[in-house]
VORORO-555515 format. One line per 10 residues: their letters; for each residue x, y negated, z negated of C-alpha. Coordinates in steps of 0.001 Angstrom, whole numbers, plus 500000, padded with zeros to 6 digits. Layout:
N
a = X:Y:Z; ...
END
This chain:
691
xxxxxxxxxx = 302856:569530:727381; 302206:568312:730504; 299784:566097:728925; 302108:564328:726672; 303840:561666:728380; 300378:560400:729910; 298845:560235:726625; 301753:558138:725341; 301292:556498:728483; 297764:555550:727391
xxxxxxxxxx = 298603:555052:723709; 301771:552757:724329; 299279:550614:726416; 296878:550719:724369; 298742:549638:721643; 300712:547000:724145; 297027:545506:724933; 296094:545352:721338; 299286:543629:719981; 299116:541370:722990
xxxxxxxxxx = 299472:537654:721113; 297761:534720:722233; 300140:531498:724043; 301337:529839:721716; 301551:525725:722156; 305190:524338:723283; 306995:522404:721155; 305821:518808:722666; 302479:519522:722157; 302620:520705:718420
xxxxxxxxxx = 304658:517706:717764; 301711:515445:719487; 299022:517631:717105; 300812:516597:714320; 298602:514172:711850; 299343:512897:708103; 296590:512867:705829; 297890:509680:705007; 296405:507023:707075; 298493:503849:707179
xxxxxxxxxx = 297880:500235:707520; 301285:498312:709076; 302048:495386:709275; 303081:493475:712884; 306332:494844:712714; 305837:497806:712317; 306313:497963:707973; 303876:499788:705902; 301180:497281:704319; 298598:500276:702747
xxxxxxxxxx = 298501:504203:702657; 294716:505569:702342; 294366:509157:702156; 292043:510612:704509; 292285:514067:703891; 291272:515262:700156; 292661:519178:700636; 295960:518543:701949; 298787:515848:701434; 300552:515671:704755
xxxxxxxxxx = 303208:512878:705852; 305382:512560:708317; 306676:514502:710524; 310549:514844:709859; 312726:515277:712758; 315919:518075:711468; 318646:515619:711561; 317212:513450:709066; 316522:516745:706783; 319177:517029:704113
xxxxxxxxxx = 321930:519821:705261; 321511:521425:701629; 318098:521926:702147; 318035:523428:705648; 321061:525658:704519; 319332:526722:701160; 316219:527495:703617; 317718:529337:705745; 319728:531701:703641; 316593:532271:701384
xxxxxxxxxx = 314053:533246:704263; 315967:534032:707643; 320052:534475:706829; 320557:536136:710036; 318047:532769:711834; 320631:531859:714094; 321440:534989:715599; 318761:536738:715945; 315956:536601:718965; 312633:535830:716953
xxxxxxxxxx = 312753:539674:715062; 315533:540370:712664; 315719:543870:713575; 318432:544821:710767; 315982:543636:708429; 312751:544934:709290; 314191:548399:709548; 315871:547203:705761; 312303:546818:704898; 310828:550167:706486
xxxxxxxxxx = 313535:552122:704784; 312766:550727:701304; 309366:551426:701548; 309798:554946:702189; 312125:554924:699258; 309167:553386:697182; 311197:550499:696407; 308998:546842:696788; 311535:544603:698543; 310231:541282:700556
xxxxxxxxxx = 308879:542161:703897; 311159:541226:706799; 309066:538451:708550; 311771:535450:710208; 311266:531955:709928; 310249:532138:713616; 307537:535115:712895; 306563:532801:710277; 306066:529734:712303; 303863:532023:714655
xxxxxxxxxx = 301565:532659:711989; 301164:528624:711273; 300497:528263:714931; 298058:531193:715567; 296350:531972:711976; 294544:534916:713059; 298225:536523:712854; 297354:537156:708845; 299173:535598:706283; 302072:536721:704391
xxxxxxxxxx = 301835:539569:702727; 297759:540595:704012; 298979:541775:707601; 298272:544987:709305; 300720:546805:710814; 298999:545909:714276; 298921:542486:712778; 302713:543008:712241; 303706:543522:715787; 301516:541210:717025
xxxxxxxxxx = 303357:538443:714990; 306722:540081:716100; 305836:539515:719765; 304446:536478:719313; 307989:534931:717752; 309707:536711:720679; 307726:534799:722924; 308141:531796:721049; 311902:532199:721227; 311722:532123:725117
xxxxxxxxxx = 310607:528874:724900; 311860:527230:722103; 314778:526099:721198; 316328:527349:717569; 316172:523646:715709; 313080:523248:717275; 311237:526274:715773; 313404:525516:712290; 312118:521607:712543; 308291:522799:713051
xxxxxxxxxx = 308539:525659:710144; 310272:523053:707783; 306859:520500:708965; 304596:523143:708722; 305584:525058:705399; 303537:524786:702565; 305261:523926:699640; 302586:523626:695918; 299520:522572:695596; 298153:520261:698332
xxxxxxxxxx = 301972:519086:699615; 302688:520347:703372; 305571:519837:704947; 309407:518769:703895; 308268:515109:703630; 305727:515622:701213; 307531:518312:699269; 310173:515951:699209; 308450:512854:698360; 305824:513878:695686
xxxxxxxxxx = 308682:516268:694112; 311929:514975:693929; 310819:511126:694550; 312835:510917:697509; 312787:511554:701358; 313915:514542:703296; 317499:513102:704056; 318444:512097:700264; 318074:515541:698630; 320491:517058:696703
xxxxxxxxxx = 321849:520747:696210; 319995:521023:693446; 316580:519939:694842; 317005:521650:697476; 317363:525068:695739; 314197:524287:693808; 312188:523234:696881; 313458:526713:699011; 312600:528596:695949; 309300:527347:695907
xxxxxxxxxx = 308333:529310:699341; 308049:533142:697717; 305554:531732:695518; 304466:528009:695625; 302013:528283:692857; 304897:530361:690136; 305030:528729:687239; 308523:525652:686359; 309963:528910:684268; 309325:531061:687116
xxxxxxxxxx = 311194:529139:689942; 313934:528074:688243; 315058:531771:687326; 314400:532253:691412; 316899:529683:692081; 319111:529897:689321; 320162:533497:690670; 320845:531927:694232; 322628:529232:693478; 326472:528436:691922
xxxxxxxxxx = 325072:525461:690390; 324975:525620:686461; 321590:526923:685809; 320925:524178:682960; 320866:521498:685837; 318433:523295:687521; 316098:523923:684486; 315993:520518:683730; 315767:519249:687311; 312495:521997:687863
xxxxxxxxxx = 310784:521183:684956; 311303:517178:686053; 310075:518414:689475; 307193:520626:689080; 306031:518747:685878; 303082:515963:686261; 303271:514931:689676; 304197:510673:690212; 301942:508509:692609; 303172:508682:696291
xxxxxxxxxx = 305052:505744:696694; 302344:502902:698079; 303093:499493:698772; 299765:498903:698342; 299937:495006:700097; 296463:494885:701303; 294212:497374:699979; 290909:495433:701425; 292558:495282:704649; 292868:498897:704855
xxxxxxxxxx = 289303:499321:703782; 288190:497510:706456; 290188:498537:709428; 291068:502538:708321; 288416:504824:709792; 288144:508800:710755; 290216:509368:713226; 292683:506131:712587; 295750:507688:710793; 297916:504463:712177
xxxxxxxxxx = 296866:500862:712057; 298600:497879:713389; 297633:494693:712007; 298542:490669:712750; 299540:490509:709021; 303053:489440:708662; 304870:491890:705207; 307062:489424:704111; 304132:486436:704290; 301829:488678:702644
xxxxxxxxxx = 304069:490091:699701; 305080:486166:699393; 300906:484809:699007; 300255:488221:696730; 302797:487014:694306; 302216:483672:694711; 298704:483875:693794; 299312:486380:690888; 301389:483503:689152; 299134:481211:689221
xxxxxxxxxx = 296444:483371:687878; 298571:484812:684926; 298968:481181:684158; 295227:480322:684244; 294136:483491:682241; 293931:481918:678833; 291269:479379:680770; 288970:482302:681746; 290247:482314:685762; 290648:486380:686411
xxxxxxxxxx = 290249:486343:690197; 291788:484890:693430; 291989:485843:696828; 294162:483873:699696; 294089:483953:703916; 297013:482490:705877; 295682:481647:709397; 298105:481426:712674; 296110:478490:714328; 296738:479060:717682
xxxxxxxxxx = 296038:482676:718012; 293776:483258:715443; 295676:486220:713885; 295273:486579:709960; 299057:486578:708775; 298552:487191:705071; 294895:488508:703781; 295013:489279:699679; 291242:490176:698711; 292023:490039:695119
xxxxxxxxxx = 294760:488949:692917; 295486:488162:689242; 296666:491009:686796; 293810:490387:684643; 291127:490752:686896; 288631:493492:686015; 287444:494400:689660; 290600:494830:691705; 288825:496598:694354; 286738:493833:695344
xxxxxxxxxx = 286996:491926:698372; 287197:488393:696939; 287818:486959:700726; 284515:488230:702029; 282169:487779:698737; 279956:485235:699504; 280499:482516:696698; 279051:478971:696173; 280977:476514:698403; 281151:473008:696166
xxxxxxxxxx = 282989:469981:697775; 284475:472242:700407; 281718:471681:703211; 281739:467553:703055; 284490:467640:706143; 281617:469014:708477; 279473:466763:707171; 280790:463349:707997; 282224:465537:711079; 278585:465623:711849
xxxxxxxxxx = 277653:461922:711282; 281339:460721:713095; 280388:462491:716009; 276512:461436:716635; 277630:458049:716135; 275970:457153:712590; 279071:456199:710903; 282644:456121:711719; 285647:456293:708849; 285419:452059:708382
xxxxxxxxxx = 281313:452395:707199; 280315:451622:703555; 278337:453962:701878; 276912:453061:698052; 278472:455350:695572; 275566:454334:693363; 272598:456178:691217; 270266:457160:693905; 266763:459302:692852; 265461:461399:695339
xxxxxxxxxx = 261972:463254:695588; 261959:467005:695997; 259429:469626:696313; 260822:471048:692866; 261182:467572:691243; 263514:464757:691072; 267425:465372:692824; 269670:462968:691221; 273150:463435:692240; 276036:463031:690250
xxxxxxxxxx = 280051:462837:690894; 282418:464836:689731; 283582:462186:686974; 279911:460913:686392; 281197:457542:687626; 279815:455514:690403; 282393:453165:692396; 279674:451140:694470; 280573:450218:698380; 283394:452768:699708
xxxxxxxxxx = 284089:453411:702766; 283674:456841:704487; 287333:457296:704217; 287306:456888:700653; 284414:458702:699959; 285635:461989:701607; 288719:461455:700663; 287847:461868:696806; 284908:463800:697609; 282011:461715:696123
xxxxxxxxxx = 278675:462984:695641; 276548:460282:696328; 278069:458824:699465; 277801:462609:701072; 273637:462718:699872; 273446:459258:701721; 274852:460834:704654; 272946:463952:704660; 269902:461741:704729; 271511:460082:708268
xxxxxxxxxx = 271848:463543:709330; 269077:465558:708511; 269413:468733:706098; 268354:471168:709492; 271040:469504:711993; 273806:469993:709008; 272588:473564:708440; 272582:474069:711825; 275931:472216:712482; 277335:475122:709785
xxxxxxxxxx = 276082:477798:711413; 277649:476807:714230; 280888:476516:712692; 281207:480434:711570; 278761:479997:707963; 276554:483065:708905; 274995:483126:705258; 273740:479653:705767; 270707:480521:708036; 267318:479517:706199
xxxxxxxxxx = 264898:476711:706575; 266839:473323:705070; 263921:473044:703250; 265205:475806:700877; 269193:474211:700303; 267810:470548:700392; 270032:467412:699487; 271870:469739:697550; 273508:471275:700864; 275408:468107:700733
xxxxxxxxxx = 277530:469313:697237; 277944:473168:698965; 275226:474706:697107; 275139:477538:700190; 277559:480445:699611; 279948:481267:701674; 283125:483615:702145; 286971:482681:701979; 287336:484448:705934; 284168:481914:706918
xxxxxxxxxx = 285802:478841:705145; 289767:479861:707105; 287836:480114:710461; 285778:476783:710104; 288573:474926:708826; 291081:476360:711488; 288189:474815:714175; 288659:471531:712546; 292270:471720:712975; 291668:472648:716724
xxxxxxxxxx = 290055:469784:717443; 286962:471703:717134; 286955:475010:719106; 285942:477979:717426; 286587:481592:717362; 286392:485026:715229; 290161:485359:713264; 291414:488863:714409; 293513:491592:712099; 294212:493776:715190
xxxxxxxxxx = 296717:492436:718356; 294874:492199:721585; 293148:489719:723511; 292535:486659:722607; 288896:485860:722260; 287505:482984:723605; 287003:480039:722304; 284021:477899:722004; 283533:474450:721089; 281597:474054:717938
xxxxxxxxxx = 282474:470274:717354; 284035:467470:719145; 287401:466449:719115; 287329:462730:718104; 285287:463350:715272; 287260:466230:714380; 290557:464325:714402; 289184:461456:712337; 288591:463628:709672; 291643:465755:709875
xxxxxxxxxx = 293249:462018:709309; 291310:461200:706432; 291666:464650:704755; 295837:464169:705624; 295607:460955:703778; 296957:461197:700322; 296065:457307:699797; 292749:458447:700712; 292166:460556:697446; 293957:458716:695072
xxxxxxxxxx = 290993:457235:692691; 289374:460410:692126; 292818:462827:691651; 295351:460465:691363; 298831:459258:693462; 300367:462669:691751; 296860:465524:692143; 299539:468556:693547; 297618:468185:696936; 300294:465852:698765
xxxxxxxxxx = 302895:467182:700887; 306322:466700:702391; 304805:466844:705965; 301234:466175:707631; 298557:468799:706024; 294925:468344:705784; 293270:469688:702629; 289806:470049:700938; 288900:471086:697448; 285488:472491:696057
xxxxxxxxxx = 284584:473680:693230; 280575:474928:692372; 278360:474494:689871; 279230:475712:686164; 283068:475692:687149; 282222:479643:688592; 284261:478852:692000; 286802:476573:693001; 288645:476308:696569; 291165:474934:698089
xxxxxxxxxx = 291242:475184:702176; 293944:472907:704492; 295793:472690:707541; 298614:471914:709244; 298823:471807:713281; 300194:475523:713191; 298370:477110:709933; 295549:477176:708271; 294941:478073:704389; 292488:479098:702312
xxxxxxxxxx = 292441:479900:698512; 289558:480920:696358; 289801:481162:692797; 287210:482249:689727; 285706:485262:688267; 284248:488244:690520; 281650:488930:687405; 280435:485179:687872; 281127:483911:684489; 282378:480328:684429
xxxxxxxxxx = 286231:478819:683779; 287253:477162:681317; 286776:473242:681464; 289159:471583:683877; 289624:474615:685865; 288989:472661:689381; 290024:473284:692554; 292711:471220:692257; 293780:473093:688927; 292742:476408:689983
xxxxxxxxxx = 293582:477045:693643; 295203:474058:695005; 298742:474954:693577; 298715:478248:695425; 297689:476315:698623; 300447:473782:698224; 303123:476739:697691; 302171:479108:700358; 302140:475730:702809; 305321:474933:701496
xxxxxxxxxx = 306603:478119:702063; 305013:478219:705873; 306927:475196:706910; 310424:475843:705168; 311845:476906:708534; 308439:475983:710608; 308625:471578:710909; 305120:470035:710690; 304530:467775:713155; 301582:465090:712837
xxxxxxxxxx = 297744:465594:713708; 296703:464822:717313; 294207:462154:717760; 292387:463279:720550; 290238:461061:722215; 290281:458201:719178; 290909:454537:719516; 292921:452734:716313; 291603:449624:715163; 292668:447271:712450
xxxxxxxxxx = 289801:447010:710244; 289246:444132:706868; 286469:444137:704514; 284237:440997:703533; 284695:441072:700583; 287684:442845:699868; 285638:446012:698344; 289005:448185:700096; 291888:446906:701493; 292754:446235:705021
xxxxxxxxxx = 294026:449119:707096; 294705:450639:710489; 291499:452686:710879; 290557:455250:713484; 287280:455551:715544; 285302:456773:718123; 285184:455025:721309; 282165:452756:721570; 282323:452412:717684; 285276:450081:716953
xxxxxxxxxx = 284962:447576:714116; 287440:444592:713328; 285264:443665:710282; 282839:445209:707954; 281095:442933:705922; 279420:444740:702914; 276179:443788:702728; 275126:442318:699103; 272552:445182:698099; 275539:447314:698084
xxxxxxxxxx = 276666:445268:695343; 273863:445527:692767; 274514:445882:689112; 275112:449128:687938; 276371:450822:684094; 279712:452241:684565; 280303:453591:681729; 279127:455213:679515; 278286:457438:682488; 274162:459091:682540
xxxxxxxxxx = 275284:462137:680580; 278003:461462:678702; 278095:463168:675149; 279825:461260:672385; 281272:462960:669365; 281430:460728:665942; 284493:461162:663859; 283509:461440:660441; 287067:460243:659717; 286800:456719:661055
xxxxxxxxxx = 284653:454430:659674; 281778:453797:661612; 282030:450298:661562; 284982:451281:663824; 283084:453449:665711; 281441:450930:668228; 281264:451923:672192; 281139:449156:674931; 278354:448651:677832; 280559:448186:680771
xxxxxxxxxx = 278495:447039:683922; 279385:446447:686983; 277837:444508:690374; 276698:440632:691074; 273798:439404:692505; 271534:439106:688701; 272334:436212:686755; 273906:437091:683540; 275193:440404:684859; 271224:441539:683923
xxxxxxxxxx = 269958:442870:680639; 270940:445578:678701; 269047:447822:676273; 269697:450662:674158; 266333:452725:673445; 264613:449301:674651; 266490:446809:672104; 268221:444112:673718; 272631:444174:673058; 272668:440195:673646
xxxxxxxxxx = 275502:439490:675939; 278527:441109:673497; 277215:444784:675064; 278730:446301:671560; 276460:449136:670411; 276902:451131:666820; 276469:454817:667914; 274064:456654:665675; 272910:460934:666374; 270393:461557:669004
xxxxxxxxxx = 269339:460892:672384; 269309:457631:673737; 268710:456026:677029; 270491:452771:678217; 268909:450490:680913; 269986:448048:683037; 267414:445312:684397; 266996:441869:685579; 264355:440694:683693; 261467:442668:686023
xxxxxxxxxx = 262690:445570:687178; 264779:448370:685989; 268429:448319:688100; 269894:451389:686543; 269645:453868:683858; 271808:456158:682059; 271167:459429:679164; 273837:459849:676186; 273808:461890:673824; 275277:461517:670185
x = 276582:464413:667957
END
């Protein structure tokens, strides 16, 4: 005997030594640990933009502090898993030796682990699960939630259990349960949901039947309700809710390890341009337009306010990023090009370029370029031709400039893609042949509106990056006042094109070969936009679908929008001089013009080669349709030339017969060719066809 009480000695160390639990974390830095698997894109205040789900295994949200958990729900808890919670020290002795004694008795019964033994095992895993613990395990865990009860606080310990729980499936935690379940957050629950929810615990996989005869025999509530409420609960599980503002966004800025993400982008601005755009392309489905994508620009800071990478609820490929897919750039890179030639000094906004038929020699063959409306207007001024975005006058002026200096002169301005040799874009760099993106086209055209400094647009707050000048300010404020000029514009789009606006705003349209891309990029002093619109497969739009058709009337709204609360105030004109400025002859009317210093001009006297003869209609290409309807003695189509400087106006032939000086030609099916000449030489030609 004497023997006895130093073997318990031993044996109640022993057994002290092996039960011995590992520290557990305090309650500050659990709370820190916390993650979702739900990583979320805000917006600058703060709202949620995007959700992405970064872990696959487990649906975690937020973490829910208790006094925003519905009372029903921690009551139902409690009473379900720990009635005696409150008074009790971590161990609910009453009920573990409840537990023992039924065992003996051979009667199963629910072991007697407390909501704080229970939050112990969350903390420290290697305590064993529920229901696979040893008895060593056991009293581990029980010393463990003693411990824990030291330091915590009771609503602490029930707020981290109520976090921590699993609840079915892949949900952890009340806001998930809550959420993906009963469609609402923690604090809305009702009695009835939160009877289902606690009676989920026992067994989260049990089937709809199974739980709602677990809380139907805990609960007062008519067990009908709570059928019908389980089977609406634990049926197919809804989408957790996702505003779902700027997928592309999130794609770009979410990464491992970013669960929160704070951009510039402003939620109401960028719900406002995501509708916006959607409208217009619902209305320009029947005319083949699928896709958009739009980029609101704070000018001064650089920050992206709204960013919507795809739009349109018939597109086909709503995951692309329509903002950064390079696409061909049409009219939309002329501004940089008489930038260019303003600013070396080669022509100012008064100069006369011919809008006439011009051949040029290529390495792949003959370039003839062609405006928009296949007519040619002669002299016009710089002004004019930017203004309504001719063809020809902006080849003329790529041959001042030199294809390399304008490729470089992009580059320069934030066009990354337009890198090779100008050998391989030739005069066609002039139309926007290149590709480029939407977030290249908002950062260029946010230079020009900043007189010509440059730098990356940001999504994140932070430093401002700085600037660097990629142009120069009088050239860029000349053209910021001719693309502000509605009057400017008015022969190709007319005095009513959608473009003009209430207040100062400079604008561009483009749109690229086969009517596969059009744009629509402007400014104001404090914003720049930019629109694209077309088809992310590449097919073409219907006919008409330009960019004043297609993405202009987004433009115009979301400027209009911008500037409801936010006056416009007029465009600087740094470093100009304004001069008043008459032709000779009148080929445009006189006007206040601005310029360069060193490049004034009172009086620009159009010199007569500018003036030659030229067929104006019908335009080289035109394709005539006969109506078998009229007779075609009816059907007769005028030679309309214009020019002086030939006598007689010149000669005109159809397929090298004379018309005589009545110009009235009988169409008949086929191919014909129409020339102008003065008796020697050819002075213009034109193709038409006849069907």
């Amino acid at each position: 005997m004497r023997w006895a009480a130093p073997a318990f000695a031993v044996a109640f160390a022993a057994l002290w030594f092996a039960t011995r639990p590992a520290t557990l974390p305090d309650y500050p830095a659990v709370r820190a640990a916390w993650h979702t698997s739900e990583a979320r894109l805000l917006a600058r205040d703060g709202r949620v933009l995007d959700i992405v789900r970064a872990d696959a295994s487990t649906r975690r949200l937020g973490w829910i502090p208790l006094d925003r958990i519905a009372a029903p729900l921690v009551a139902a808890a409690v009473g379900a898993e720990d009635r005696r919670f409150w008074s009790h020290h971590g161990v609910d002795w009453r009920g573990a030796g409840g537990a023992f004694r039924d065992r003996l008795r051979g009667r199963t019964r629910r072991g007697a682990s407390t909501i704080t033994m229970q939050l112990a095992a969350m903390l420290d895993p290697g305590l064993g699960s529920s229901g696979s613990r040893s008895a060593l395990q056991k009293i581990t865990q029980a010393r463990a939630a003693l411990a824990l009860e030291r330091r915590w606080s009771k609503r602490q310990i029930l707020e981290a259990w109520l976090n921590l729980l699993p609840f079915r499936g892949d949900l952890v935690g009340i806001d998930a349960a809550a959420r993906a379940l009963a469609g609402k957050p923690p604090e809305a629950l009702d009695r009835t949901e939160a009877r289902i929810l606690t009676s989920l615990l026992p067994a989260p996989r049990a089937s709809p039947a199974a739980v709602a005869r677990r809380a139907c025999a805990a609960s007062t509530i008519p067990c009908a309700q709570i059928q019908l409420r389980t089977a609406e609960m634990l049926g197919p599980r809804s989408p957790l809710p996702d505003p779902g503002l700027a997928p592309q966004v999130a794609a770009q800025l979410i990464a491992p390890g970013r669960t929160t993400v704070r951009t510039t982008i402003d939620f109401e601005l960028q719900t406002f341009v995501r509708a916006t755009l959607d409208r217009q392309l619902a209305s320009l489905s029947a005319r083949n337009a699928r896709d958009g994508a739009a980029i609101v620009v704070d000018n001064a800071s650089g920050d992206i306010l709204a960013y919507v990478g795809s739009g349109g609820p018939e597109s086909r490929s709503g995951a692309v990023d329509g903002a950064r897919s390079p696409r061909q750039a049409g009219s939309s890179l002329k501004p940089f090009l008489y930038e260019l030639a303003i600013e070396r000094r080669l022509l100012t906004a008064a100069s006369i370029l011919d809008d006439a038929p011009v051949d040029l020699d290529t390495a792949s063959g003959l370039y003839i370029p062609q405006n928009y409306d296949r007519n040619f207007r002669g002299p016009v001024s710089v002004r004019s031709a930017l203004g309504n975005s001719l063809n020809v006058p902006a080849v003329r002026t790529l041959l001042l400039v030199g294809v390399d200096a304008f490729r470089d002169r992009l580059f320069d301005a934030g066009y990354r893609g337009i890198s090779r040799d100008g050998d391989y874009y030739g005069f066609s760099l002039a139309l926007g042949s290149a590709e480029v993106t939407l977030v290249e086209q908002a950062a260029a055209f946010r230079a020009l509106a900043r007189g010509g400094l440059w730098s990356p647009l940001r999504f994140e707050p932070g430093t401002a990056i700085a600037d660097r000048r990629v142009m120069a300010a009088p050239a860029t404020s000349i053209v910021a006042d001719i693309l502000s000029d509605p009057a400017a514009r008015t022969a190709t789009f007319g005095p009513d094109n959608g473009l003009a606006l209430p207040f100062p705003a400079a604008v561009k349209t483009g749109t690229s070969k086969a009517l596969r891309d059009n744009w629509c990029i402007g400014f104001t002093r404090r914003f720049t936009v930019a629109v694209w619109v077309g088809n992310f497969e590449g097919d073409s739009m219907a006919a008409g679908v330009s960019g004043v058709v297609g993405a202009a009337p987004t433009w115009r709204e979301i400027m209009l929008h911008l500037h409801r609360d936010v006056p416009a105030v007029p465009f600087a004109r740094t470093g100009t001089v304004a001069r008043a400025v008459s032709y000779v002859p009148a080929v445009e009317p006189p006007r206040t013009e601005l310029f360069v210093p060193g490049t004034e001009l009172s009086v620009v006297r159009v010199a007569a080669q500018q003036q030659r003869p030229r067929i104006v209609a019908p335009a080289d290409g035109t394709v005539i349709a006969l109506d078998p309807d009229i007779p075609p003695a009816r059907q007769r189509i005028a030679i309309i030339v214009a020019g002086t400087g030939v006598a007689g106006g010149g000669s005109v032939a159809i397929d090298g017969r004379d018309l005589g000086s009545a110009r009235l030609w009988s169409p008949v099916p086929g191919t014909h060719r129409i020339t102008l000449s003065d008796g020697t030489r050819l002075l213009d030609h034109a193709r038409i066809t006849v069907r």
